[in-house]
MDTraj code that builds the backbone (N, CA, C; nanometers):
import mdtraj as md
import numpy as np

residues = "UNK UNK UNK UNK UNK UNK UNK UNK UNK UNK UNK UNK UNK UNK UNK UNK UNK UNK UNK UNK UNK UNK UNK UNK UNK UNK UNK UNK UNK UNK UNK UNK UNK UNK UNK UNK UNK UNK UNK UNK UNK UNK UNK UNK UNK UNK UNK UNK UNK UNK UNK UNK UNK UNK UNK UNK UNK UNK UNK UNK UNK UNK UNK UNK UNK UNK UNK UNK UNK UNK UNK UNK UNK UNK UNK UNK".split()
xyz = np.array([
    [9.8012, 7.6613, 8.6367],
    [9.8160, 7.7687, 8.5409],
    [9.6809, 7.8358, 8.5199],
    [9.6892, 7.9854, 8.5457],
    [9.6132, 8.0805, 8.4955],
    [9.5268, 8.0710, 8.2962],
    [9.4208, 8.0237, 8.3442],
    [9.3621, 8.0639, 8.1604],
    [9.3563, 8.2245, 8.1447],
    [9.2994, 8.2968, 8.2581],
    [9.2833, 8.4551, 8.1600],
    [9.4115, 8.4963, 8.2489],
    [9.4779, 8.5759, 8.1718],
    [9.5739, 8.6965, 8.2323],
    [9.5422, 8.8325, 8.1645],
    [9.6014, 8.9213, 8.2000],
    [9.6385, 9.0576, 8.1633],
    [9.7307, 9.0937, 8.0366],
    [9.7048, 9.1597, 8.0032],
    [9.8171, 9.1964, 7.8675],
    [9.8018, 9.3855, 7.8394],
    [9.9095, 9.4688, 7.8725],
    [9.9122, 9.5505, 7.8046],
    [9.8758, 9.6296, 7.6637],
    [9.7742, 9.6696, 7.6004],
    [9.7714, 9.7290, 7.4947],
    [9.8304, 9.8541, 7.4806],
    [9.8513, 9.9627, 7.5267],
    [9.8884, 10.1076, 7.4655],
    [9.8995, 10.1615, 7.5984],
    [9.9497, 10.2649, 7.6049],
    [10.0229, 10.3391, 7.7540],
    [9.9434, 10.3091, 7.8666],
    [9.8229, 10.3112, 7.8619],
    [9.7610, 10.2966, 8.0116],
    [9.6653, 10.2061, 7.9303],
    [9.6776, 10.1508, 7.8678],
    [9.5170, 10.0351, 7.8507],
    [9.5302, 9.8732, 7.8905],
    [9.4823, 9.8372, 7.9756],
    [9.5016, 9.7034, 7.9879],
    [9.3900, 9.6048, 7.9254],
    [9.4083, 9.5160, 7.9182],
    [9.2725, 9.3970, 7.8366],
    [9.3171, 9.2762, 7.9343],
    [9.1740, 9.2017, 7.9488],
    [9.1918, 9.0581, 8.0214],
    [9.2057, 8.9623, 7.8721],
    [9.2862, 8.8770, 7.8696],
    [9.3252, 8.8068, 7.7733],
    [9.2962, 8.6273, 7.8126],
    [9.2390, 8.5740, 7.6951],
    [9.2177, 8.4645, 7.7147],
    [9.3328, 8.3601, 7.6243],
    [9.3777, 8.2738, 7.7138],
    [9.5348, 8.2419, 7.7184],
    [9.5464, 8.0919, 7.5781],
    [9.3918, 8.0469, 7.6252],
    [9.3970, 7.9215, 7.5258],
    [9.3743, 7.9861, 7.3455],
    [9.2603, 8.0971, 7.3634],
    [9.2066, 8.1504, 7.1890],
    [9.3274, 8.2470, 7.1898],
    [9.4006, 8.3499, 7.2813],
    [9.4468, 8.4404, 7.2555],
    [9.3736, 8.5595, 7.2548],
    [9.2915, 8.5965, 7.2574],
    [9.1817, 8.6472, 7.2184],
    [9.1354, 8.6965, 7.3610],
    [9.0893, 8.8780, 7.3361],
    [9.0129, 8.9496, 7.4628],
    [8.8942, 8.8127, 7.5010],
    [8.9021, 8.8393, 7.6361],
    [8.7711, 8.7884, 7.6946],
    [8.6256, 8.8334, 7.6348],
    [8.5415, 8.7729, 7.5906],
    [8.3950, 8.8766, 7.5357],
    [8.3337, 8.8821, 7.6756],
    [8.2285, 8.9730, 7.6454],
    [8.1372, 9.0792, 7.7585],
    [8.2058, 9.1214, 7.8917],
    [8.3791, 9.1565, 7.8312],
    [8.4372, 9.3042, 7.8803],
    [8.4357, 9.3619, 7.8501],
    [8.5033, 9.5130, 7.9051],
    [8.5232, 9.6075, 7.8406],
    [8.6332, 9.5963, 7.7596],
    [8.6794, 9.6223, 7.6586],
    [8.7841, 9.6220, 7.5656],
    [8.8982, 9.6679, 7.6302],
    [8.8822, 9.7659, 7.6978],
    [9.0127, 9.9016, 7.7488],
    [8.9680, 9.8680, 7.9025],
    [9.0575, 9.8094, 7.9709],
    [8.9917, 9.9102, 8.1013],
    [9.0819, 9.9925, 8.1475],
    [9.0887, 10.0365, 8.2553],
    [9.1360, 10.1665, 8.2944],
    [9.3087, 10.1449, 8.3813],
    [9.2669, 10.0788, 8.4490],
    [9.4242, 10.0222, 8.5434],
    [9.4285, 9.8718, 8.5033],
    [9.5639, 9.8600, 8.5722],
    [9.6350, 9.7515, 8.5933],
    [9.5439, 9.6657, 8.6513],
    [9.4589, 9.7347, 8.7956],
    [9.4482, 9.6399, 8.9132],
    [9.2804, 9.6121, 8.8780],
    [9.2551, 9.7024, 8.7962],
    [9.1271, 9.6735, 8.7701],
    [9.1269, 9.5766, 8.6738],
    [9.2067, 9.5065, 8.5900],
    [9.2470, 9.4249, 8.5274],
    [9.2519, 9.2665, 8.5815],
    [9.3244, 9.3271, 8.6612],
    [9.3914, 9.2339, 8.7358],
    [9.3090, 9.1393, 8.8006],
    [9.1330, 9.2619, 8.8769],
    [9.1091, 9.2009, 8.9175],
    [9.0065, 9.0657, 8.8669],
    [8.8912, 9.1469, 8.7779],
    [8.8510, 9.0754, 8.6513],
    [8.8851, 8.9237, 8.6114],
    [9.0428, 8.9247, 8.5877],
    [9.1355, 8.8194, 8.5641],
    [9.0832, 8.7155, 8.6842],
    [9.1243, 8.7560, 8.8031],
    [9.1075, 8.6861, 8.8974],
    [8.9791, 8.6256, 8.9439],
    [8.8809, 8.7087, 8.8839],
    [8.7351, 8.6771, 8.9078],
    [8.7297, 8.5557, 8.8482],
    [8.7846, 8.5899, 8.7241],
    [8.7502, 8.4288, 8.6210],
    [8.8387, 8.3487, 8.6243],
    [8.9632, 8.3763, 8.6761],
    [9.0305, 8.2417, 8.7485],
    [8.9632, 8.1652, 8.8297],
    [8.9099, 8.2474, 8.9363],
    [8.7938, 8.2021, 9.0218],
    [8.9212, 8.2074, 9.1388],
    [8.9723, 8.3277, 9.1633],
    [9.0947, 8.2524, 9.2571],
    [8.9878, 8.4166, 9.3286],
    [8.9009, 8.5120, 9.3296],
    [8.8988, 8.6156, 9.4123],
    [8.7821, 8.5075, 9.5283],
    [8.7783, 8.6185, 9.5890],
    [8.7669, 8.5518, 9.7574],
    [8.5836, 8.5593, 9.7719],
    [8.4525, 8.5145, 9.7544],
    [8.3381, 8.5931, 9.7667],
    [8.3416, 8.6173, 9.8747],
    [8.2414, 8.7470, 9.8554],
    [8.2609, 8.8986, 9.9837],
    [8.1485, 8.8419, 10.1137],
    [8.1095, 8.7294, 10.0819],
    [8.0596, 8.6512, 10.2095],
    [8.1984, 8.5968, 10.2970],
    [8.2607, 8.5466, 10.2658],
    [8.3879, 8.4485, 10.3047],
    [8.4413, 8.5696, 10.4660],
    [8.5270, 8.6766, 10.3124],
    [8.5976, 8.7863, 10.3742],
    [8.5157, 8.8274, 10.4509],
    [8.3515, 8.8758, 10.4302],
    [8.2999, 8.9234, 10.5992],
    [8.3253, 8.8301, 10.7176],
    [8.2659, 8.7606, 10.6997],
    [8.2835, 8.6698, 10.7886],
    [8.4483, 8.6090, 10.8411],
    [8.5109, 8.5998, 10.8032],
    [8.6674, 8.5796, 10.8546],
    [8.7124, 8.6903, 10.9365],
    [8.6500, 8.8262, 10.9222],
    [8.6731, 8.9392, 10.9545],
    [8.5929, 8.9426, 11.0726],
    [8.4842, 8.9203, 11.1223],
    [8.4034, 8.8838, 11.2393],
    [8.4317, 8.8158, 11.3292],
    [8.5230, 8.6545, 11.2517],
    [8.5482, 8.5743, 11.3476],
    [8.6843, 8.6253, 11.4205],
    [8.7920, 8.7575, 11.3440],
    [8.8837, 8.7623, 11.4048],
    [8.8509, 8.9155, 11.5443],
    [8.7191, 8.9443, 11.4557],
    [8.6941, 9.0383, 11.6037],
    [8.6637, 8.9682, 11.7317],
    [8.5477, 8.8927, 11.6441],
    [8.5495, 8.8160, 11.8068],
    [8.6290, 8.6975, 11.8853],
    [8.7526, 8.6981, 11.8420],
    [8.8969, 8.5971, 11.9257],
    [8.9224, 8.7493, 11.9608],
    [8.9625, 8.8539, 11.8717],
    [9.0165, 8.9414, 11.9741],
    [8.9289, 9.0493, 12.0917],
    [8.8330, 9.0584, 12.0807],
    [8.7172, 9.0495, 12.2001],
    [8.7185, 8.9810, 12.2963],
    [8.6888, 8.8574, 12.2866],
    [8.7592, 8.7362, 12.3730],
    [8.8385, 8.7518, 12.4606],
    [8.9536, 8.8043, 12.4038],
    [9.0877, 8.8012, 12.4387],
    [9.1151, 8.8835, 12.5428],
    [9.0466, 9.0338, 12.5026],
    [9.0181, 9.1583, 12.5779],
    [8.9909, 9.0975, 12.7195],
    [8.8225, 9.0655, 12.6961],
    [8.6988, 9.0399, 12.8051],
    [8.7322, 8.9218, 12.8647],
    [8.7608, 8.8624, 12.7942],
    [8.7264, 8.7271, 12.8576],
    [8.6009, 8.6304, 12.8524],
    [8.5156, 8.7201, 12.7837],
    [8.3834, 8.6205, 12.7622],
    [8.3550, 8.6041, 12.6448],
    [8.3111, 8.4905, 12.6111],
    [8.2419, 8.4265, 12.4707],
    [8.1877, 8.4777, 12.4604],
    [8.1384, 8.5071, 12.2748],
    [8.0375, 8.5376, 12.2141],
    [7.9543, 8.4884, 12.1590],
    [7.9866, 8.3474, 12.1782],
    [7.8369, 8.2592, 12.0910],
    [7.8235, 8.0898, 12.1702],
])
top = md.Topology()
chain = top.add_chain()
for i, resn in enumerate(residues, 1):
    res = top.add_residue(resn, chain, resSeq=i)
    for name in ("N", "CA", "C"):
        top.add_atom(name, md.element.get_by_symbol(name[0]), res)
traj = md.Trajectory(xyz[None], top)
């Protein structure tokens, strides 16, 4: 189970919500703007987003299998 989620305030305002106090997360923004920008926040402090080291690199290793694949020759 998720501690922060999302919660709707007013037509377009979303807040990251902390699930155990109830209570906005402190040193957010109060309002933010979208859903997904919400969303993502949330996920940061779930700790479930991906660091942007990981994703480069997964992304490299699938160029070079499909390089490989092409050529025929290794890259490392």
């Amino acid at each position: 189970m998720n501690r922060y989620d999302i919660e709707r305030r007013n037509d377009d305002d979303w807040t990251v919500i902390d699930r155990l106090t109830g209570a906005p997360v402190p040193h957010l923004p109060e309002k933010l703007g979208s859903r997904l920008e919400a969303q993502a926040l949330a996920d940061f402090r779930n700790r479930l987003a991906i660091p942007q080291q990981e994703r480069i690199r997964s992304r490299l290793d699938t160029l070079r299998l499909a390089w490989q694949a092409l050529t025929g020759k290794r890259t490392r």
